[in-house]
C-alpha positions, 0 to 999 in steps of 0.5 A: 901524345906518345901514350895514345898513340901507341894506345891507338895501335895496341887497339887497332892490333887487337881488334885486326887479331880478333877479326883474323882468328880462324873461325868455327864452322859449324854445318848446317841443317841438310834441308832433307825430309829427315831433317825438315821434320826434326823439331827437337833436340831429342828427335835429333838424337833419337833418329840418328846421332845418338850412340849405336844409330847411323849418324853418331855424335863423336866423342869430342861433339859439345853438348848433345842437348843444344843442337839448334843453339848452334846448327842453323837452317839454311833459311835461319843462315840466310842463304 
């Protein structure tokens, strides 16, 4: 009974951990004409984030061929 007990509170302590990490926040899609007619990863690069444009991707930016794997709409977010 000892056991599962200090099993329950090792899991209970696990899970509020988890649930308490800082989370990423990653920014939306501006909802703008510019954005509004992107519709591929390349368009996004091509148009503004790539090297030597206005907005460029920093160096520490995760993979540049997956933008809409994390960057949402704020229809997709549900806002």
């Amino acid at each position: 009974m000892k056991n599962t007990l200090i099993f329950v509170i090792f899991v209970i302590a696990v899970v509020v951990f988890l649930f308490l990490l800082p989370r990423k926040e990653v920014p939306l899609i501006p909802a703008n004409e510019a954005h509004l007619q992107t519709m591929t990863e390349q368009d996004c690069l091509k148009k503004c984030h790539e090297k030597g444009t206005k907005a460029p991707l920093s160096k520490k930016h995760p993979p540049k061929f997956a933008c809409f794997k994390c960057h949402k709409t704020e229809k997709e977010e549900g806002r």
